[in-house]
C-alpha positions in Angstrom: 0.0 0.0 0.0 2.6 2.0 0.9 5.3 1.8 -2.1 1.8 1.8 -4.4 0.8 5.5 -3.0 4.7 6.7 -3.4 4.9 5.0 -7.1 1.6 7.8 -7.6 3.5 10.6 -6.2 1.4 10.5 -2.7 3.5 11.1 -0.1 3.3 9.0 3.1 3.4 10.7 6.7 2.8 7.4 8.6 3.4 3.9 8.8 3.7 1.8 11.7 3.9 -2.2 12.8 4.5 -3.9 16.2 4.8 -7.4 17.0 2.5 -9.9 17.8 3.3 -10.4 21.5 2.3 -6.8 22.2 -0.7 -5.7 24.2 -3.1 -3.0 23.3 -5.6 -1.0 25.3 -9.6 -0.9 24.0 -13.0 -0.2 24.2 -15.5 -3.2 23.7 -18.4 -2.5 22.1 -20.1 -2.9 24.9 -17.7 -0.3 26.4 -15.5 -2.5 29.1 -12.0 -2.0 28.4 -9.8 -4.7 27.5 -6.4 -5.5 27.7 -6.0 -7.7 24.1 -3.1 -9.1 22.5 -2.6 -7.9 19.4 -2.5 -11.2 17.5 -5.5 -12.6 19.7 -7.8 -9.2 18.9 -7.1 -10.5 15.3 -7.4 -13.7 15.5 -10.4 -13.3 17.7 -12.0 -11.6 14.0 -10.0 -13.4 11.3 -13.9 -14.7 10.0 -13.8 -10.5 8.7 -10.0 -10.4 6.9 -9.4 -9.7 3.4 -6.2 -9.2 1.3 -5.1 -6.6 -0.3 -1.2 -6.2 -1.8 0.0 -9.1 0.4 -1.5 -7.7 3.4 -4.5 -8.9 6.2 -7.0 -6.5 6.7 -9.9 -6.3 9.5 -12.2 -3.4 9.7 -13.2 -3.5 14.0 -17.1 -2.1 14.0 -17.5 -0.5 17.1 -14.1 -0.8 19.1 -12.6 2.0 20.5 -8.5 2.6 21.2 -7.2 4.4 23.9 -5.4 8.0 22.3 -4.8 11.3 22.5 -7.1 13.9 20.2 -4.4 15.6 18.1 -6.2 19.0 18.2 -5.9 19.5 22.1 -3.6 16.7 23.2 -6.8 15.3 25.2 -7.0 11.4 26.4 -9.8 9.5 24.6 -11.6 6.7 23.1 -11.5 6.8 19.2 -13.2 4.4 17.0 -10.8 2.2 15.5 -10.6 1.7 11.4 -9.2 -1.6 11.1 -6.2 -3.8 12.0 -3.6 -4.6 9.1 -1.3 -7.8 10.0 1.8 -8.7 7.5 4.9 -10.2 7.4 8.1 -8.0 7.0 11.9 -8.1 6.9 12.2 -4.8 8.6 14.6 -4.4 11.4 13.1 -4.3 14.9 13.7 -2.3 17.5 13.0 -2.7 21.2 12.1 1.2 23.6 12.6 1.1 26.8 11.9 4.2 28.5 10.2 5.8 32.1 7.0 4.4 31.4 6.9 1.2 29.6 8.0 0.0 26.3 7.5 -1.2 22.7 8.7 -3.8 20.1 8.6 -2.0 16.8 9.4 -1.7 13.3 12.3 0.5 12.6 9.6 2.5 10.7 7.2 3.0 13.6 5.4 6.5 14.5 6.4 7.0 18.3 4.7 10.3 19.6 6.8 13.0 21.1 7.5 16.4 21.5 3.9 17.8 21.0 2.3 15.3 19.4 5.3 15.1 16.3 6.2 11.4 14.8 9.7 10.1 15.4 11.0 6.7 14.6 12.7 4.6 17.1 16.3 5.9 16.3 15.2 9.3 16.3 13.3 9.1 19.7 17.5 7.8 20.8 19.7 10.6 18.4 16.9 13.2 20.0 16.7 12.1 23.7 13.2 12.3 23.2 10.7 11.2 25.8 7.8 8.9 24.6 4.3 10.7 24.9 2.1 8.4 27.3 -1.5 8.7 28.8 -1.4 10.5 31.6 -5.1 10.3 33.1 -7.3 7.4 31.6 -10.9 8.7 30.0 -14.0 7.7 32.6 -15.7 4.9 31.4 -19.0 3.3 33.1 -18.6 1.8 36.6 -20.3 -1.5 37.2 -22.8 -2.5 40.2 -22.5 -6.3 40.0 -20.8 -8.9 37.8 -22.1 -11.7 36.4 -19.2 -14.7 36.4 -21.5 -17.1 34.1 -20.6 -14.6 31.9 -17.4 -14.5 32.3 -16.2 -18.0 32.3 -19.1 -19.5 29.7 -17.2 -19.4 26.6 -14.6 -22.1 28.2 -15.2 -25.8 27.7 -13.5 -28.6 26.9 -13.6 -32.4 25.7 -12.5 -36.0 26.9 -12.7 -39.1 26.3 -14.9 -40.9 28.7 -16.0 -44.7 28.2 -14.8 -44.4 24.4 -17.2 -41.5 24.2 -16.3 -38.0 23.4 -17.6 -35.8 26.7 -17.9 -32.1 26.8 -17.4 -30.0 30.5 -19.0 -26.5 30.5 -20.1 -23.9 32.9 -24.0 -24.2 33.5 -25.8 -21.9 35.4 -29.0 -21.0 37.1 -29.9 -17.3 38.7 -28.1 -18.1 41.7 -25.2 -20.6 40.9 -22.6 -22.1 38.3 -21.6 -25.1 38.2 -19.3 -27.0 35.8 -18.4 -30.3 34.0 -20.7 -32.9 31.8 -22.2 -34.6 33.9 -25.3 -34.0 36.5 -23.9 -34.6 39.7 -26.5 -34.5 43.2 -24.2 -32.4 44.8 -22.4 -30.4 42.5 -19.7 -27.4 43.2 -20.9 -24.4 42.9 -19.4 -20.8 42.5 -22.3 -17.4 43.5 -23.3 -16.6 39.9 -24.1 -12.4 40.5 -21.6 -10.6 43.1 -22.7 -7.3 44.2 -19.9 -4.9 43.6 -20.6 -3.3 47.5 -20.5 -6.5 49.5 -18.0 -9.0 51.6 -18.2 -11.5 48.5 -16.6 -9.3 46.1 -14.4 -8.0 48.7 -13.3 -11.8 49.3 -13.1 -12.3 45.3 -11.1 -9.3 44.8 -8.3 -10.5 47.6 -8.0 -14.2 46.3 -7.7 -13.6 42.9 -4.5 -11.0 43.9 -3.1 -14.0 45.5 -4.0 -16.6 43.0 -2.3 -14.0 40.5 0.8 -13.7 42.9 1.3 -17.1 43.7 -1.5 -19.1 42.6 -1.6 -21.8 40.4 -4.1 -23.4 37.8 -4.4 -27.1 36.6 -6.8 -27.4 33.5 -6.7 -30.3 30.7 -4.2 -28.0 28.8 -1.8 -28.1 31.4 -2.0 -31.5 33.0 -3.2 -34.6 32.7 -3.8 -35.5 36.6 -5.6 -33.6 39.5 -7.8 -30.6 38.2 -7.6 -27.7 40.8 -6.1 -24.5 41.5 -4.1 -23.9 44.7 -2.4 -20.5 46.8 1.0 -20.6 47.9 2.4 -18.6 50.7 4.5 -18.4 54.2 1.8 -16.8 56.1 -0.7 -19.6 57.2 -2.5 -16.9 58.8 -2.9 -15.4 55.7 -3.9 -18.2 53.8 -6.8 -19.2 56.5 -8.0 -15.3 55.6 -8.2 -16.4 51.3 -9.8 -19.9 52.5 -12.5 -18.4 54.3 -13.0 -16.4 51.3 -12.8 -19.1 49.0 -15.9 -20.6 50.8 -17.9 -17.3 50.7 -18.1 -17.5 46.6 -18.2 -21.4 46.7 -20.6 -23.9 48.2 -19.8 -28.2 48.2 -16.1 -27.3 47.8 -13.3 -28.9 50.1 -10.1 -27.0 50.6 -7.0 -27.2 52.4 -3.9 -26.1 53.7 -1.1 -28.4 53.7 2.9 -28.1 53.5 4.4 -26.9 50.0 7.5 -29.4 51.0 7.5 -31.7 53.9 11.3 -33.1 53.6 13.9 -30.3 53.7 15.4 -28.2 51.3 19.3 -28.2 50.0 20.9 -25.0 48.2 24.3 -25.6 46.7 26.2 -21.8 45.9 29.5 -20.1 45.1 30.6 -16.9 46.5 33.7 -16.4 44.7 35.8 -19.5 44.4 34.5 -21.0 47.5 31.8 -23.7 47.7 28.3 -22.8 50.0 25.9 -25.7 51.1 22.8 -24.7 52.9 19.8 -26.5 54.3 16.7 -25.3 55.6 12.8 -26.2 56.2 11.0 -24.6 53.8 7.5 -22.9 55.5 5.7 -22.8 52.3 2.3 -23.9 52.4 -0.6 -23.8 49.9 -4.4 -23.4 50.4 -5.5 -26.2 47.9 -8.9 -25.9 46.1 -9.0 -29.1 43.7 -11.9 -29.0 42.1 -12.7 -28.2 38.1 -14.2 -25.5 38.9 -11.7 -23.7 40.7 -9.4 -23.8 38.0 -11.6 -22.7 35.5 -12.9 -19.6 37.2 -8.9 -18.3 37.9 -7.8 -19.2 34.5 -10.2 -17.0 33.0 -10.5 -14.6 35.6 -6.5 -13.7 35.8 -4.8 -16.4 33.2 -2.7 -19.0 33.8 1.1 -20.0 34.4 3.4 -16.6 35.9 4.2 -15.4 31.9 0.4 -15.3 31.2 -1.4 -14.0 34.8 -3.4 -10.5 34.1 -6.0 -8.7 35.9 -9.7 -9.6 35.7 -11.1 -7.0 33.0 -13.9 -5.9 35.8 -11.4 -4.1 38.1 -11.2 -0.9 35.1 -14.5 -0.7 35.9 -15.6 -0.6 40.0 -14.5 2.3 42.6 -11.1 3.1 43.3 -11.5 1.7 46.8 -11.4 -1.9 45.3 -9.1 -1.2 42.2 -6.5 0.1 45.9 -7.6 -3.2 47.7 -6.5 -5.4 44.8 -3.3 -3.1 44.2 -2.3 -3.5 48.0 -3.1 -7.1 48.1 -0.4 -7.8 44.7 2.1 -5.5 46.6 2.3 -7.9 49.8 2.7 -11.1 47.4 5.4 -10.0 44.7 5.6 -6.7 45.5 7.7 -4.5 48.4 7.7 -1.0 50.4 11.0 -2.1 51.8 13.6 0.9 50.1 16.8 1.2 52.8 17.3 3.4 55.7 17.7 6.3 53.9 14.1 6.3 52.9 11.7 7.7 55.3 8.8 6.0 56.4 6.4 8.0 54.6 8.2 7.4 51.3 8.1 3.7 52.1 4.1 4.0 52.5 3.2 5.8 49.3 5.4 4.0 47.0 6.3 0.4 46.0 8.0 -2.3 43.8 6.7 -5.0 42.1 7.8 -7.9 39.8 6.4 -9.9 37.1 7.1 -11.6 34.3 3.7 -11.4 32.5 3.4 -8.2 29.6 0.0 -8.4 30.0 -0.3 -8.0 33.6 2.1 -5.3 33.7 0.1 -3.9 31.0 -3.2 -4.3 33.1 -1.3 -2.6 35.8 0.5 0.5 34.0 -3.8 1.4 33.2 -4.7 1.1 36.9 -2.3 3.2 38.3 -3.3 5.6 35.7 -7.2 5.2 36.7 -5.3 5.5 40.4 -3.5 9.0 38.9 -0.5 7.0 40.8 2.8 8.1 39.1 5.2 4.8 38.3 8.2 3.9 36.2 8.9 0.3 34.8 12.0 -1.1 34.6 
């Protein structure tokens, strides 16, 4: 498209690509915001694409991008056009700067500088900062979730008694529960949660934890004991997410056993000299092995650390639960320890965390924005 418009004299002012493991920020059409992979945001409407001059094209009716309104420099929501996906041979650059970073062609449009394009080497020659979003458009606050759905669209199929069986959620107005078959006493997870109430309160703290140091065991990922379980130190703290685990579910068993009962060996060098360390390791794990359980956090907030995110919800209730999930991810794999020359008050308005997941990082870069909490990723 490009070399066509320059081969009829049209001069191009833009042209950009990023790769496929990048997230992007958007509007549904039913106006949640989304945290979407590129790739899967395609993929997810590949039934639309057509070619044109070796490229992929998908025209999005009705989704909205997160942007800035060129005429006043403004944050908003702006109907998107379409998505374009091709192969290139360009060479890619990775920025790294205050406030995130990208994974670009060498030809990419980064804004700076009052809303001028620069390409990645000129955002490095020119020292130039990359414009970002600094206070996230309102968008409409919910009252109650529905986790039906949520987690409705997941299934999936065995072979039971040579015959192909297919689990799914199944819900009445009260309850969900899941699998294929109709069991007397079935596991059930509180269908509707009332955005005000202890319920969502005790959803909002587990899934921080689950998204910390939780874990999720679906047909994908193994082949044994379907579950999801909670590690941590704290017992203490692991009694508090059990007693909230049992005020969303009903006919579900949990426990709280030892991570490791036998001891545990470390073998280090410091220098040229050989360490060996043993220790009891007082890791424990609040275990919920049930179907169920692992279906609801792998949808909810993903699965396996490079792939854990943020339920899309949280974008969309008050600030005082967006802080109570925030605070909860900070005691897990987060910190407000900074050294003694740090007062205490720095200590209590700011913090680290660590992940490996881009798309929770992404989730959390837009609420601390929602938060108007000022950050840096390194």
């Amino acid at each position: 498209v490009i070399e066509d418009a320059q081969n009829k004299g049209i001069k191009v002012l833009y042209s950009d690509s990023i790769t496929k493991d990048r997230f992007v920020t958007i509007l549904d059409k039913d106006g949640y915001i989304k945290i979407k992979n590129i790739e899967k945001l395609f993929n997810e409407n590949k039934d639309k694409h057509y070619r044109s001059f070796g490229k992929q094209y998908i025209h999005l009716n009705g989704y909205k991008a997160l942007t800035l309104n060129p005429n006043n420099s403004k944050p908003e929501w702006r109907l998107i056009k379409r998505i374009i996906r091709h192969k290139t041979n360009k060479k890619i650059y990775k920025v790294n700067q205050k406030y995130g970073e990208s994974i670009t062609t060498e030809d990419h449009s980064f804004i700076s500088n009052g809303l001028m394009e620069y390409t990645p080497m000129e955002l490095k020659k020119q020292n130039l900062p990359m414009t970002t979003v600094q206070k996230i458009p309102p968008v409409k606050e919910i009252k109650q979730i529905d986790l039906f759905e949520l987690i409705k669209s997941y299934n999936y199929s065995a072979i039971y008694k040579k015959r192909k069986k297919i689990a799914y959620a199944k819900a009445d107005r009260k309850w969900i529960w899941f699998g294929w078959t109709n069991r007397k006493i079935p596991i059930k997870v509180k269908r509707h949660i009332k955005v005000d109430s202890k319920e969502f309160k005790s959803l909002c703290r587990i899934i921080a934890y689950y998204i910390n140091e939780g874990s999720s065991s679906t047909p994908e990922t193994t082949k044994s004991r379907l579950g999801a379980s909670i590690s941590n130190s704290d017992i203490k703290k692991l009694k508090q997410l059990q007693n909230d685990y049992y005020n969303l579910f009903i006919n579900a068993k949990s426990s709280i056993i030892p991570s490791m009962t036998k001891k545990r060996y470390l073998n280090y060098k410091v220098g040229n000299i050989s360490k060996f360390i043993s220790y009891d390791d007082k890791t424990h794990k609040l275990q919920m092995m049930n179907i169920l359980s692992a279906v609801l956090f792998k949808v909810l907030c993903g699965q396996k650390s490079k792939c854990k995110k943020l339920p899309d919800f949280i974008y969309h209730v008050p600030d005082k639960y967006k802080i109570l999930l925030l605070n909860t991810l900070i005691e897990g794999d987060g910190s407000r320890i900074f050294g003694l020359r740090y007062s205490k008050k720095y200590s209590k308005n700011n913090f680290r965390y660590t992940t490996s997941s881009l798309e929770l990082i992404s989730g959390l870069s837009l609420l601390l924005r929602q938060l108007d909490i000022n950050y840096s990723i390194q």
